[in-house]
N, C-alpha and C positions, 0 to 999 in steps of 0.2 A: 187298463188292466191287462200286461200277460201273461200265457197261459206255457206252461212247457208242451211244445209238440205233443207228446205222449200222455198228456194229462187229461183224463176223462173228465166228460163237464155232462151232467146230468140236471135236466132240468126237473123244478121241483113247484108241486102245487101251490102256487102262493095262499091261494083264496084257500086253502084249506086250514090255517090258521086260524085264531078266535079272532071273531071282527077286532077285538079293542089295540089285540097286537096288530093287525093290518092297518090300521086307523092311525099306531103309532108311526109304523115304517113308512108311511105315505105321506104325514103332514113331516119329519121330523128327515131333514135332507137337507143337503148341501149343494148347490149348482152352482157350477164353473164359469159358466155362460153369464148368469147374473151376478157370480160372487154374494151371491147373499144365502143363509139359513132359512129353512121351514116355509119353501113355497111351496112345497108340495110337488109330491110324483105322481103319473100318470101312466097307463099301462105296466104297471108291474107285473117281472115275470122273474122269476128266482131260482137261482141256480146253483148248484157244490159241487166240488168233487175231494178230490183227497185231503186236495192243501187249504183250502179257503169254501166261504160260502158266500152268498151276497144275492142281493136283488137290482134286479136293472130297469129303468123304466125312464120316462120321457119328464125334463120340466113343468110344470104344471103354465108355467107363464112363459116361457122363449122355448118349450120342446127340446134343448139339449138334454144330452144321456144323461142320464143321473146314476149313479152306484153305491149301494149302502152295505158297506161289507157287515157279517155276521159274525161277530166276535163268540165261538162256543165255548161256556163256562164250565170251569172241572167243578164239579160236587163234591 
């Protein structure tokens, strides 16, 4: 993922979500490394800034990065 020089990244409380959302974003991932879905992420840490928002955290089976971008919905 890149970042514009100037683009502020602010990191943001993951665990301060409701368990059932954290529960989702942790089993429900994609990894490069294995190419496979829903092995699960480890160490999640999550981050936004102006243009995007996402969480970063480790494979649960081979430790590559894992990134689950935040799609925010208009109401």
């Amino acid at each position: 993922m890149s970042s514009d020089v100037n683009e502020v990244i602010q990191e943001v409380d993951f665990f301060q979500r409701p368990k059932d959302e954290q529960a989702d974003f942790l089993s429900m991932t994609w990894c490069n490394g294995c190419e496979l879905m829903d092995l699960g992420m480890i160490d999640p840490q999550e981050y936004q800034s102006e243009s995007r928002h996402w969480i970063e955290g480790k494979c649960q089976v081979c430790s590559a990065v894992v990134i689950t971008e935040i799609q925010e919905e208009d109401e």
